[in-house]
VEXNU-879242 format. One line per field, with one value per residue (C-alpha): x, y, z. Coordinates in Angstrom, 1 decimal, decimal comma, always signed. Each point is the difference from the previous one (the first is absolute). Layout:
N
xx (X	...)
yy (Y	...)
zz (Z	...)
***
This chain:
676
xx (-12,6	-0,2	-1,8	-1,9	-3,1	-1,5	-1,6	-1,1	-2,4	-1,3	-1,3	-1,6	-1,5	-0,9	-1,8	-2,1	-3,3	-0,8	+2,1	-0,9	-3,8	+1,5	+1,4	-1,2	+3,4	+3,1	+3,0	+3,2	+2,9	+3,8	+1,5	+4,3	+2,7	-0,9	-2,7	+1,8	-2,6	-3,4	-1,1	+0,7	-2,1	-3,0	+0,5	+0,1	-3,2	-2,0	+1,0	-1,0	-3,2	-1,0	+1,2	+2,3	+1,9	+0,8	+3,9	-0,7	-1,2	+2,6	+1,0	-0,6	-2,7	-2,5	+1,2	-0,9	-3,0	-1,5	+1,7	-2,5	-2,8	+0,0	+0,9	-2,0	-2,8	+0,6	+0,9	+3,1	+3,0	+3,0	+2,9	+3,3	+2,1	+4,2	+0,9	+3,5	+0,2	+0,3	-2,8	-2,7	-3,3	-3,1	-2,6	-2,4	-3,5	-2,0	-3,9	-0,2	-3,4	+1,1	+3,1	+2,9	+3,1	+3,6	+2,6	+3,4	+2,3	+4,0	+3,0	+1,5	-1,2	-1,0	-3,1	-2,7	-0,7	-1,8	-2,8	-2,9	+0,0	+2,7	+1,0	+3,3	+0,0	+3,2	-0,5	+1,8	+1,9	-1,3	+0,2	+1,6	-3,4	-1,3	+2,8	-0,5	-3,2	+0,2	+3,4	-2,4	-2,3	+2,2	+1,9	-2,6	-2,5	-0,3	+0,6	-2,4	+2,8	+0,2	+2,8	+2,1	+0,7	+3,9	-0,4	-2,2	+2,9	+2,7	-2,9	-0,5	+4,1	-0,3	-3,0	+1,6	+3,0	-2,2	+0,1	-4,2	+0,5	-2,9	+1,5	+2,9	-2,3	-2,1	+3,4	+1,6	-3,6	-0,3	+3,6	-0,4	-3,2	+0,4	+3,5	+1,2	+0,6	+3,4	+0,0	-2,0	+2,6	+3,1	-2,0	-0,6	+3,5	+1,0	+0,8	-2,6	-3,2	+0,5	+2,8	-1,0	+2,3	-0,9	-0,1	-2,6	-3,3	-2,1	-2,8	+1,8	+3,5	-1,6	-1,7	+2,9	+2,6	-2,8	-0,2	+4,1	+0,2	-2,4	+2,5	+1,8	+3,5	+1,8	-2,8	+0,8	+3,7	-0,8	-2,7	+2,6	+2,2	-2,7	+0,8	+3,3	-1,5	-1,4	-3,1	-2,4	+3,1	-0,7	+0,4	+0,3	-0,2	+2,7	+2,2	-1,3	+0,4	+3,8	+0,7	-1,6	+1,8	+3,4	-0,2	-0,2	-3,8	+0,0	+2,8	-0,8	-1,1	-3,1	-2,3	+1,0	-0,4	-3,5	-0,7	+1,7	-3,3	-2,6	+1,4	-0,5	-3,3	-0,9	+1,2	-2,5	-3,4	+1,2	-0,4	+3,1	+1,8	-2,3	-0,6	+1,0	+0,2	-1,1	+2,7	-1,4	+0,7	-2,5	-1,9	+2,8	+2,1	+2,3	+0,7	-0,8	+0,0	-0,1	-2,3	+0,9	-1,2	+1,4	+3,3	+0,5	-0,4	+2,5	+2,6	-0,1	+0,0	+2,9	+1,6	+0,0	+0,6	+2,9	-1,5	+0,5	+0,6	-0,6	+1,8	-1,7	+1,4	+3,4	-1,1	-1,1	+3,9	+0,9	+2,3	-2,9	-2,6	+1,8	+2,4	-0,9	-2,5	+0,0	-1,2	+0,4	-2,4	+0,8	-3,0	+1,8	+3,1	+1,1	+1,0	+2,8	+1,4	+1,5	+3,0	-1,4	-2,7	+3,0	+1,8	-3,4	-0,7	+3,5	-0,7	-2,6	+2,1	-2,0	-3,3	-1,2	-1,8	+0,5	-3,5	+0,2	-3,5	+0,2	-0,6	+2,5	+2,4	+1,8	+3,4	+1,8	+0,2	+2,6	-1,8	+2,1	+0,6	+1,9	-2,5	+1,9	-2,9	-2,2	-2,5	-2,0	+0,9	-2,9	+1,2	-1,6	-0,9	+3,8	+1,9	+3,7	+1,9	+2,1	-0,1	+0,8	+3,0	-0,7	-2,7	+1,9	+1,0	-3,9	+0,6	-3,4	-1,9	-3,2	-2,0	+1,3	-1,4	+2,2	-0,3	+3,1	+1,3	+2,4	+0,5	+0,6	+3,6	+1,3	+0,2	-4,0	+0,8	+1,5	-3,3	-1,1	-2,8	-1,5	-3,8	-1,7	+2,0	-1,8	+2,3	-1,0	+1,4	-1,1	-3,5	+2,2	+3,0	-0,5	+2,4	+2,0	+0,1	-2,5	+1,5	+0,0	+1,3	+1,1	+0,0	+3,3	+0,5	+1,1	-3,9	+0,2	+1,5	-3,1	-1,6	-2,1	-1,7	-3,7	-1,5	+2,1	-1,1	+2,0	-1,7	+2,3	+2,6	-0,1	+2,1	+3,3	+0,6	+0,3	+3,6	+0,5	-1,6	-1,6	-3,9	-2,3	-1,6	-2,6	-0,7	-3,8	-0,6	+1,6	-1,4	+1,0	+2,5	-0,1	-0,1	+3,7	-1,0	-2,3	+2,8	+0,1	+3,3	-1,5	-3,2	+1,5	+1,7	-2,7	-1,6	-2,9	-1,0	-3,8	-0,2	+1,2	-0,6	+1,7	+0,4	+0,6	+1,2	-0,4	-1,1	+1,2	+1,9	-3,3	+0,9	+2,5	-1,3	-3,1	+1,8	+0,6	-3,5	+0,1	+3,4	-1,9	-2,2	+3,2	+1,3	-3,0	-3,4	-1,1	-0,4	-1,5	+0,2	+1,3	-0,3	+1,8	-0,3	+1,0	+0,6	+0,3	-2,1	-0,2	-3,6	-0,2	+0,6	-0,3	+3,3	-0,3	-2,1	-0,3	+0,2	+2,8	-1,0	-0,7	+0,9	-3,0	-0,8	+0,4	-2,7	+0,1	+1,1	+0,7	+0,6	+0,8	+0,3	+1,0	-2,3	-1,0	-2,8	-3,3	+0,0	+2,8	-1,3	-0,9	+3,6	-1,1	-3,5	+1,4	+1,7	-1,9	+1,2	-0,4	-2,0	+1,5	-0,2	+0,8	+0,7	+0,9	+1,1	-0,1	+1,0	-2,5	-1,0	-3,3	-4,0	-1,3	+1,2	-1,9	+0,4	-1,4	-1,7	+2,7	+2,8	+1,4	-1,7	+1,0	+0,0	-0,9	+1,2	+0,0	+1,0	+0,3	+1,1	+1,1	-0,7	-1,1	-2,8	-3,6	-2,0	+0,6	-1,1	+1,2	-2,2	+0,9	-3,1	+1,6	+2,9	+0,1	+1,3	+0,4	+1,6	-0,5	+1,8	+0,9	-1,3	-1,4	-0,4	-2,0	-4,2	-1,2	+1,1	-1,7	-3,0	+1,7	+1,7	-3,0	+0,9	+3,1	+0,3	+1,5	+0,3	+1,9	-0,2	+2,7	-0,7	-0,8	-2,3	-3,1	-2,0	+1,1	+0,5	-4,5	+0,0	+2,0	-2,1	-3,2	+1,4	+0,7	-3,2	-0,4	+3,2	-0,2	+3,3	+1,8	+0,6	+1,9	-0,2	+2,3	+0,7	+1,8	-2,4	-2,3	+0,5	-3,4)
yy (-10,6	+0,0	-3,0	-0,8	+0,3	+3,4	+1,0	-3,1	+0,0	+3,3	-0,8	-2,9	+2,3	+2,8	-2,3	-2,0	+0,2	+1,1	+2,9	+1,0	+0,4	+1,7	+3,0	+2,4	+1,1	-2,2	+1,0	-2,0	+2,2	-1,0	+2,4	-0,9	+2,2	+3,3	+1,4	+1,8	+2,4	+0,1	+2,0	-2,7	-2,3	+2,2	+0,9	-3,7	-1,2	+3,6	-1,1	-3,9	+1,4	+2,1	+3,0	+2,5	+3,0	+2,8	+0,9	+3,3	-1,5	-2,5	+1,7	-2,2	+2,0	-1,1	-3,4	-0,5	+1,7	-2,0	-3,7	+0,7	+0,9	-3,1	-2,5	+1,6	-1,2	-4,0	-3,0	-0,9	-2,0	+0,7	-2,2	+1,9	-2,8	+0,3	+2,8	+0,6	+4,0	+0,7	+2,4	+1,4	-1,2	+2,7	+0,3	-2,4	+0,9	-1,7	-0,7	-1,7	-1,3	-1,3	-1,8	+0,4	-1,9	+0,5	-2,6	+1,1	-3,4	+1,2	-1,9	+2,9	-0,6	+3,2	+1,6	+1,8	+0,9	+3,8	-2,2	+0,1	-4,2	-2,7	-3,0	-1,7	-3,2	-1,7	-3,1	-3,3	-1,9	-3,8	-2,9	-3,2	-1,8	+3,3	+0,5	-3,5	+0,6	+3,3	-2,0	-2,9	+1,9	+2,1	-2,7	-2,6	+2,5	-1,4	-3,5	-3,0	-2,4	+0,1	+0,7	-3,4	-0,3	+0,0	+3,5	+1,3	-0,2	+1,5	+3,1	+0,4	+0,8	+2,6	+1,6	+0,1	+1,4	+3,1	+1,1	+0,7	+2,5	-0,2	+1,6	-2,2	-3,1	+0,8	+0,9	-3,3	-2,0	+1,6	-0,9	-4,1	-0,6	-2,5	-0,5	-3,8	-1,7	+0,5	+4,1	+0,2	-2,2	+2,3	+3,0	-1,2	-0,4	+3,4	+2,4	+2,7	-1,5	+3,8	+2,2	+3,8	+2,6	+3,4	-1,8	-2,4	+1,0	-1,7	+2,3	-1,4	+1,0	+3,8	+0,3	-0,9	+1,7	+3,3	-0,5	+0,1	+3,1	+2,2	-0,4	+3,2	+0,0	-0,7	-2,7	-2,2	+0,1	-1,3	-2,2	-1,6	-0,6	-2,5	-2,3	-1,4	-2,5	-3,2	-0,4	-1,4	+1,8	+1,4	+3,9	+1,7	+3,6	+0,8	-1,8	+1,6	+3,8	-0,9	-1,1	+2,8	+2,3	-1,9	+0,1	+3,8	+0,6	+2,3	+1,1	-2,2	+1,5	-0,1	+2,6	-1,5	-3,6	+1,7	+1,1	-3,1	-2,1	+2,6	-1,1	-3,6	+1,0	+1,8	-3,2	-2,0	+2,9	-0,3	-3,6	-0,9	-1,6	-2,4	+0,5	-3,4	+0,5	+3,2	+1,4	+0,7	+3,5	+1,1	-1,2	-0,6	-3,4	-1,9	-2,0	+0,8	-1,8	+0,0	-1,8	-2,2	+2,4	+3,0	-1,8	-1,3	+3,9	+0,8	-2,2	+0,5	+4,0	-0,1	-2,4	+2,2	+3,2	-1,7	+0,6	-4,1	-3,0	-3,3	-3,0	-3,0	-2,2	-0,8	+1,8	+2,9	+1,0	+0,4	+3,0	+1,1	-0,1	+1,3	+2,6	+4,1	-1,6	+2,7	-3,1	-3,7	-2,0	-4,1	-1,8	-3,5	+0,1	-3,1	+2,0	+1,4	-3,2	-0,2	+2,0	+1,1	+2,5	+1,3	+1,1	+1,4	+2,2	+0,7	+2,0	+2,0	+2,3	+2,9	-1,8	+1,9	-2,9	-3,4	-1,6	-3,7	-1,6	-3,8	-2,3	-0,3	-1,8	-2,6	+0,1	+2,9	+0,9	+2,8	+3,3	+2,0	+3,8	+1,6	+2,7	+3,5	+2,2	-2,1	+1,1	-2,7	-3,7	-1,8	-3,5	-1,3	-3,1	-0,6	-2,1	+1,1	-2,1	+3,5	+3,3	+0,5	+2,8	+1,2	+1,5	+2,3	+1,5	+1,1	+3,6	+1,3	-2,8	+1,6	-3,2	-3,3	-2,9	-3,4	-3,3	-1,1	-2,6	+1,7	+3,6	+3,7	+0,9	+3,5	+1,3	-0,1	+3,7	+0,4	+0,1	+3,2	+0,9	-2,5	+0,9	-3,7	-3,2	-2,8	-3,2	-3,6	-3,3	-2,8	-1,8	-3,3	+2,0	+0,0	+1,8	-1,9	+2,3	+1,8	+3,4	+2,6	+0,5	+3,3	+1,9	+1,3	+3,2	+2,2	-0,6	+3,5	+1,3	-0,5	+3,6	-0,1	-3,1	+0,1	-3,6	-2,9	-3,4	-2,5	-3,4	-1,5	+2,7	+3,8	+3,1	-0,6	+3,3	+3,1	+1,8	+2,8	+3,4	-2,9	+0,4	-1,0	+2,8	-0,8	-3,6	+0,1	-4,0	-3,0	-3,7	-3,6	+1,1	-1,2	+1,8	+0,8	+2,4	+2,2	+0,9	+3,9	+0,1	-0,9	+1,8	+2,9	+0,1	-0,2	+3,1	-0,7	-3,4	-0,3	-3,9	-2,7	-4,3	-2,0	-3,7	-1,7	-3,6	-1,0	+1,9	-1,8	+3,1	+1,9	+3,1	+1,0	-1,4	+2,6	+3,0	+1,5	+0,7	+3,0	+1,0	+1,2	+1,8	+2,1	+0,6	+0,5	+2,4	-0,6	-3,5	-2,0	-3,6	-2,7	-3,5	-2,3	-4,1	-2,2	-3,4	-3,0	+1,7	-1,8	-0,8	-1,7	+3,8	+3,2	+1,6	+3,5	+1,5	+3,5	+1,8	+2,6	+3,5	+0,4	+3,5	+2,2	+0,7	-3,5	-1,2	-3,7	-2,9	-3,8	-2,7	-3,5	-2,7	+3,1	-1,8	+3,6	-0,5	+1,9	+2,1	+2,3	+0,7	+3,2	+1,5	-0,8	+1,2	+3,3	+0,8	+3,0	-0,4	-4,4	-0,4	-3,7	-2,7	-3,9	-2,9	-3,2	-3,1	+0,6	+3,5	+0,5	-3,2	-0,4	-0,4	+3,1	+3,5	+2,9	+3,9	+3,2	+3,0	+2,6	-3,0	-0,1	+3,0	-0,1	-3,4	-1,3	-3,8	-2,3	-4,3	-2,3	-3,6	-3,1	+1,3	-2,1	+3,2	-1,3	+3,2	+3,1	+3,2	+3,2	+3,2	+1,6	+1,2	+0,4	-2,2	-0,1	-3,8	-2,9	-3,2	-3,1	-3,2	-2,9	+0,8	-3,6	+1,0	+3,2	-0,2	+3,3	+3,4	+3,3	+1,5	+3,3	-2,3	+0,3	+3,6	-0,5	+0,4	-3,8	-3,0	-3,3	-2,7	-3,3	-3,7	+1,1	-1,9	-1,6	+2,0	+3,1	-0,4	-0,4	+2,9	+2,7	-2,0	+1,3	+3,4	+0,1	+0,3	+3,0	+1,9	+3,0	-1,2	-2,2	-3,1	-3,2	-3,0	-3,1	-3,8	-2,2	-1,5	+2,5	+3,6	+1,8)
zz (-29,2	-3,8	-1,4	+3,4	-1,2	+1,3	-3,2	-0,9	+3,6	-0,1	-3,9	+1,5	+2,6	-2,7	-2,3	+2,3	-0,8	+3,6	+0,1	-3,8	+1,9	+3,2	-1,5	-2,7	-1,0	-0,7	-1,5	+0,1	-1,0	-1,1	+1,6	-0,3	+0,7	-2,2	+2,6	+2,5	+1,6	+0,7	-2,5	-2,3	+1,7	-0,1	-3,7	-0,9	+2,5	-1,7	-3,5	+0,5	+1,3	-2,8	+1,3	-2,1	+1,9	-2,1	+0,1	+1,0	+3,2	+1,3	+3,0	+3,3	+1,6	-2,8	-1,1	+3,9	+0,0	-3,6	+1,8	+3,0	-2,0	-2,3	+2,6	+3,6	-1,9	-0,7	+1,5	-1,8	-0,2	-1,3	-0,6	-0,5	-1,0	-0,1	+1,7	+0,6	+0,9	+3,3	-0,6	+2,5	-1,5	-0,7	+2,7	-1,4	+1,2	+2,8	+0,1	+3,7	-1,5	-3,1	+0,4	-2,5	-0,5	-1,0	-0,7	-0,6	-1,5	+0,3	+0,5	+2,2	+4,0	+1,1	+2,5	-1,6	+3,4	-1,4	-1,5	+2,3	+0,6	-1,6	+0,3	-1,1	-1,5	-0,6	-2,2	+1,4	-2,5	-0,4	+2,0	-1,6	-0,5	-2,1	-2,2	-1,1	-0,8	-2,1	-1,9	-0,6	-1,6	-1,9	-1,3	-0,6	-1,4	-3,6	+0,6	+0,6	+1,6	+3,4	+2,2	+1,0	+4,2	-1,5	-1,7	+3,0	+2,4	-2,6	-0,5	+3,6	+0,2	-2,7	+1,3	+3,4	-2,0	-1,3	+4,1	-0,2	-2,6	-2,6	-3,2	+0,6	+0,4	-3,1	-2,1	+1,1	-0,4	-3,7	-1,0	+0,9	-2,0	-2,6	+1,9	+0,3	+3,7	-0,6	-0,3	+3,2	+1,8	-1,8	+1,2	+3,8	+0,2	-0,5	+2,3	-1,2	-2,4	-1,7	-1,3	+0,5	-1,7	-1,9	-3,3	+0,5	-1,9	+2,4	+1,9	+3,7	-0,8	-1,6	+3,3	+1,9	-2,2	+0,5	+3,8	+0,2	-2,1	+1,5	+3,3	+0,8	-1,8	+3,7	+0,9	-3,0	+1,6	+3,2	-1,7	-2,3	+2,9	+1,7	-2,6	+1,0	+2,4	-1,1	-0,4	+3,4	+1,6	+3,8	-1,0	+3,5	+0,0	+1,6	-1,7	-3,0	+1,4	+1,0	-3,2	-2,3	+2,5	+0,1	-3,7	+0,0	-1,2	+3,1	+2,5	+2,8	+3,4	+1,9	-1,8	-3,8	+1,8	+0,8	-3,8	-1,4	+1,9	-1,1	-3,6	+0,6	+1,5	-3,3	-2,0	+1,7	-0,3	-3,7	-0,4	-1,2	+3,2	+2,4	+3,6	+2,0	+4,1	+2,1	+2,3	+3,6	+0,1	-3,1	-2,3	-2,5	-0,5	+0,8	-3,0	-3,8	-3,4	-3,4	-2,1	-2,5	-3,1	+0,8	+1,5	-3,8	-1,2	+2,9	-1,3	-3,2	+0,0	+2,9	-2,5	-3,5	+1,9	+1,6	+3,6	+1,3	-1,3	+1,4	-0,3	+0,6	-2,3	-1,9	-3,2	+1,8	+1,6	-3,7	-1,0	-2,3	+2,7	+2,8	-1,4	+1,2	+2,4	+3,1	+2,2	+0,4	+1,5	+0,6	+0,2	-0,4	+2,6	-1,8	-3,7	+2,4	+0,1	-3,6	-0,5	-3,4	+1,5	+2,4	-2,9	-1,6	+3,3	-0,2	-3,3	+1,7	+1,8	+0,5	+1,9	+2,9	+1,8	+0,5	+1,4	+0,9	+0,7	-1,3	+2,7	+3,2	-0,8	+2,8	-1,7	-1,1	-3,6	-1,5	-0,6	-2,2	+1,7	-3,0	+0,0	+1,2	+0,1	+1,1	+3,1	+1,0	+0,5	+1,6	+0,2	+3,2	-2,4	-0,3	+2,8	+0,4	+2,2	+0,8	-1,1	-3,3	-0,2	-3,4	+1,8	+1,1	-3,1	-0,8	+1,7	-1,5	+2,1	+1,8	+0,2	+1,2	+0,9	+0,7	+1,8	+0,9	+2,5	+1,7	+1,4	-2,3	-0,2	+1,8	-3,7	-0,4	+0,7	-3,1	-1,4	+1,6	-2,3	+1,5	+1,1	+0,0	+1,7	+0,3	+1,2	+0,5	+1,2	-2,0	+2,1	+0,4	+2,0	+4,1	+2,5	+1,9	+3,3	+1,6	-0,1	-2,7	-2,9	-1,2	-3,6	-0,5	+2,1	-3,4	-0,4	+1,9	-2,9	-2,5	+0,7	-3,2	+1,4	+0,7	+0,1	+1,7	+0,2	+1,4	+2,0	+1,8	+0,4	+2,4	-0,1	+1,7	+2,8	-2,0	+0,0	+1,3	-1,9	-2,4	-0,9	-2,4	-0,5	-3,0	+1,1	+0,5	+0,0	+1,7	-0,5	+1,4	+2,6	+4,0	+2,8	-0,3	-2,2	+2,2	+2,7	+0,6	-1,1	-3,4	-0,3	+0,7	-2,8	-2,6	+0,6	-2,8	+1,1	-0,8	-0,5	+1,5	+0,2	+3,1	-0,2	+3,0	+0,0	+3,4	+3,6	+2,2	+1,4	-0,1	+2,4	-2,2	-3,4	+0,2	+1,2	-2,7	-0,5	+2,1	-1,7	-2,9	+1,5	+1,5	-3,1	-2,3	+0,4	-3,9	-0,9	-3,0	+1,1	+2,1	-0,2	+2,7	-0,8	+2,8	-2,3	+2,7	+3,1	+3,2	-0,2	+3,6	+1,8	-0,7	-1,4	+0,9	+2,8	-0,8	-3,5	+0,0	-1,5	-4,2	-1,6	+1,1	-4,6	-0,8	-2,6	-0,7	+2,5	-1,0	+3,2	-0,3	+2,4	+2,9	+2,1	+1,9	+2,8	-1,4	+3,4	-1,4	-3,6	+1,7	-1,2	-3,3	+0,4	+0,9	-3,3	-1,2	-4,2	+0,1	-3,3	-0,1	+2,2	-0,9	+2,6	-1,1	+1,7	+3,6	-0,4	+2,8	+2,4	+2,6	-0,2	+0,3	-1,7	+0,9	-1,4	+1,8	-1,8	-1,3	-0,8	-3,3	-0,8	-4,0	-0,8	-3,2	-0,7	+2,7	-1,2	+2,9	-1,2	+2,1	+3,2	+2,7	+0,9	+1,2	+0,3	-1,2	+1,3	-2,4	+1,0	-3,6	-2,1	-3,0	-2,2	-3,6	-0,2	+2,5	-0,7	+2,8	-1,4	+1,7	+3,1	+0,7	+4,0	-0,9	+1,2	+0,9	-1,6	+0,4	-1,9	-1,2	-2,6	-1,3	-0,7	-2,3	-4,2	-0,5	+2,2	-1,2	+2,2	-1,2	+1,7	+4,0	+1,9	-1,2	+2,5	-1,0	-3,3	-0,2	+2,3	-2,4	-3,2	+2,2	+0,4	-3,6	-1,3	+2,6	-0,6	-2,7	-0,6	-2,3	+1,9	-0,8	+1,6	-0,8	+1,2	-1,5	-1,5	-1,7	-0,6	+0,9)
***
């Protein structure tokens, strides 16, 4: 990321006096955005070195011909510092016997995999202990009077406040000297200890301002649209996709939903959006972020080009600030409270989204839905004691997400450009039966819908000639939901998550198991969570069949004997398995060669497992947590690219710390009290 440090390091590296002795050549070149091929590279390293290329002989053949000559000859390094092409670099030379060294500094993430050896070095941001330090010396620099105990704590909040980046630290530790005690309290209190926009003449916000314009003309779009959570907001990814496809960056469907990712992807190997959690399937994540810098530069371009506005405060739901905003974003649910902003947003009729993400509120407050073209309402944030009917009246809805205490109305069809549903009860509101409780059956009516989650609710039986036909996910529903009758009808099914309250009818309650592997040969992923299992026997004594292409599995509390994971063993295409809370119970689990023949991620957490025999050579990442019965486990772990191991028992947990220091592997082992 911009301001991290990288250049500063590798001068620190260039200049020392024993690498000035080490090499006979050093150059260290600003390279920036202008060089875009190879040839440009060579002409700069020939004509730092002395050497001058006539222009009637530019062509490659020779420039690579001279850039051998001069270089096959020396030990040299070369620091080519801010690239930003995506350029293929020239063959530098190599003299096995006299060992040369290249160092390429970029913000952009990329492999230079056609270079004979590299190594990528991705600098860590600092720890809270370090970015006191560097703001200490910044700020106290020039003076002779020490820092008070009082002061020390309000400087240790800002510097926290900076999120480990250095440039911000230094800016922030360069602006408070000579300050008094009371600025550095005024500045600790603020949300942000910097404001970043395109104006600032500071080299932080240039850098950052640089960073965000050399993004492709559609990345700054979905860039910008990162912005309208709050900040140390929980950015999931897939939240994210549905909404950049709900709000019509791309026509949703399962190839752009594809391309939508690879975007995000491309966000984060530019540096402008943070990586937080890995998913299981790859190597990309779960969550993401902004950091605090660039969020200020997100805000305040989506603000002037009248992209998002957020309103946090009173004086931000102003006509002045809020009028021709395309999208409203409440980070305060309690400004809806005062009848003045309703008549504000009324005065906005033309916004497209409505985005709520202030705190959950326990009592409902009015949310104004005056908006007629609007297409996304995420207001999961908002409690509704019923649904509201102006709803109703928002026909170009293809995102909604609602928490409301009672059921959806028959006319939720009314809505049919629907794609997204996402409906809630409020946490504090229990069932009073056991049975289920059905969405209204004109759900069936809802063709255009693709995602529906609904905890605590299940599609009623389907009328006749009625299908779903685009419906590709389905979330929070029981196993009322998974009849034939049902599945049947959603041809396109790829996903789905069962919660189970109770199995205490536990023939029946795991049935439908094999039910889906009747309807379905393709599957992405199916998660079943059992929420009160009967931990004193075993619920289930034999596990029905999975579709045969099924890639990921989740169990919870299903309480399957270990004898019949052979079923899922079997699955030729499982990349993905996770059991969690006595998904699986007994001592001993034991795998035969050939068995899960493609599996990649395997986590096992809160098991009551006490050896573990898994004759697999090869898994790129393991995960053991909570496991406190677990001694013995197999040597071809050993084999695997990343093992986390989370509070099991003591024995094992010194067992996997001596494997670690055998495994090629990245390996990290955890208690609760240290993290090794």
């Amino acid at each position: 990321m911009t301001g991290i440090g990288k250049t500063t390091l590798v001068k620190q590296v260039y200049n020392d006096p024993r690498v000035v002795n080490e090499f006979e050549t050093r150059l260290f070149l600003h390279i920036g955005p202008d060089y875009t091929r190879s040839e440009d590279i060579m002409l700069r390293v020939l004509h730092e070195l002395g050497f001058v290329i006539p222009s009637d002989k530019l062509d490659s053949d020779y420039l690579e011909n001279q850039f051998s000559k001069v270089l096959s000859s020396q030990k040299y390094l070369i620091v080519l510092d801010d690239v930003w092409a995506d350029l293929i670099l020239p063959d530098f030379p190599e003299n096995r016997k006299r060992r040369s060294l290249i160092i390429i500094i970029s913000q952009i993430q990329r492999s230079y995999d056609y270079i004979h050896t590299y190594k990528v070095i991705i600098l860590p941001f600092l720890n809270d202990d370090d970015s006191w330090k560097l703001l200490h010396h910044t700020a106290f620099s020039n003076r002779e009077e020490e820092c008070s105990r009082e002061l020390e704590k309000i400087g240790k909040k800002i510097a926290k406040n900076c999120e480990g980046l250095p440039a911000a630290i230094i800016q922030v530790g360069q602006n408070l000297r000579g300050k008094s005690f009371q600025e550095w309290k005024t500045l600790s209190e603020k949300d942000d200890p910097l404001v970043i926009t395109r104006y600032d003449d500071t080299p932080l916000s240039k850098a950052l301002f640089f960073s965000y314009m050399m993004l492709h003309p559609c990345l700054k779009l979905f860039f910008l649209y990162i912005g309208v959570f709050p900040k140390h907001y929980g950015i999931s990814r897939s939240k994210l996709i549905k909404l950049w496809l709900s709000e019509g960056f791309l026509e949703a469907g399962p190839e752009n939903e594809e391309i939508v990712g690879d975007t995000l992807d491309l966000l984060i190997l530019r540096s402008v959006v943070l990586r937080e959690k890995h998913t299981s399937v790859s190597y990309r994540f779960k969550n993401c972020r902004l950091h605090f810098t660039f969020r200020n530069l997100c805000v305040s371009e989506a603000k002037s080009a009248k992209f998002f506005h957020i309103m946090k405060k009173y004086t931000d739901c102003t006509p002045e600030n809020i009028r021709m905003q395309q999208r409203l974003c409440v980070h305060n649910n309690v400004v809806l409270a005062f009848t003045q902003v309703h008549e504000w947003m009324e005065s906005v009729p033309n916004a497209r989204s409505l985005l709520c993400y202030g705190p959950k509120q326990q009592y409902p407050v009015l949310l104004p839905l005056c908006f007629r073209l609007l297409k996304v309402l995420d207001a999961l944030a908002i409690r509704f004691y019923k649904f509201p009917h102006q709803l109703l009246a928002l026909l170009q809805l293809t995102y909604l997400s609602i928490t409301c205490d009672r059921g959806l109305p028959n006319s939720i069809s009314t809505l049919w450009n629907l794609e997204v549903l996402i409906f809630t009860r409020h946490h504090n509101i229990k069932l009073s039966n056991n049975g289920p409780v059905y969405l209204p059956v004109n759900i069936w009516n809802m063709h255009q819908l693709k995602q529906l989650y609904c905890k605590g609710f299940d599609l009623p039986p389907p009328p006749d000639g009625s299908h779903l036909e685009n419906l590709l996910t389905v979330s929070g529903v029981s196993v009322y939901s998974c009849t034939m009758e049902v599945l049947s009808k959603i041809p396109k099914l790829t996903r789905i998550a069962v919660q189970i309250e109770s199995a205490h009818d536990s023939t029946e309650t795991f049935r439908f198991f094999g039910h889906l592997a009747s309807v379905y040969e393709e599957f992405v992923s199916f998660k079943c969570v059992v929420v009160n299992p009967n931990l004193s026997s075993q619920i289930v004594r034999s596990v029905p069949n999975f579709p045969m292409n099924i890639r990921k599995i989740s169990l919870s509390g299903c309480g399957l004997p270990w004898e019949n994971m052979e079923v899922i063993a079997s699955l030729p295409n499982l990349i993905v398995l996770k059991l969690r809370w006595y998904a699986f119970c007994g001592p001993l689990w034991k795998t035969s060669t050939g068995q899960f023949p493609r599996l990649q991620f395997l986590l096992l957490e809160d098991l009551d497992i006490e050896n573990l025999e898994f004759n697999r050579r090869y898994l790129k990442w393991v995960i053991v947590r909570h496991c406190y019965k677990l001694e013995n486990i197999t040597n071809q772990f050993k084999n695997i690219e990343l093992l986390e191991v989370d509070d099991c028992s003591p024995s094992f947990m010194k067992k996997m710390r001596e494997w670690r220091s055998l495994l090629g592997a990245e390996a990290k082992i955890r208690s609760s009290s240290t993290d090794l």
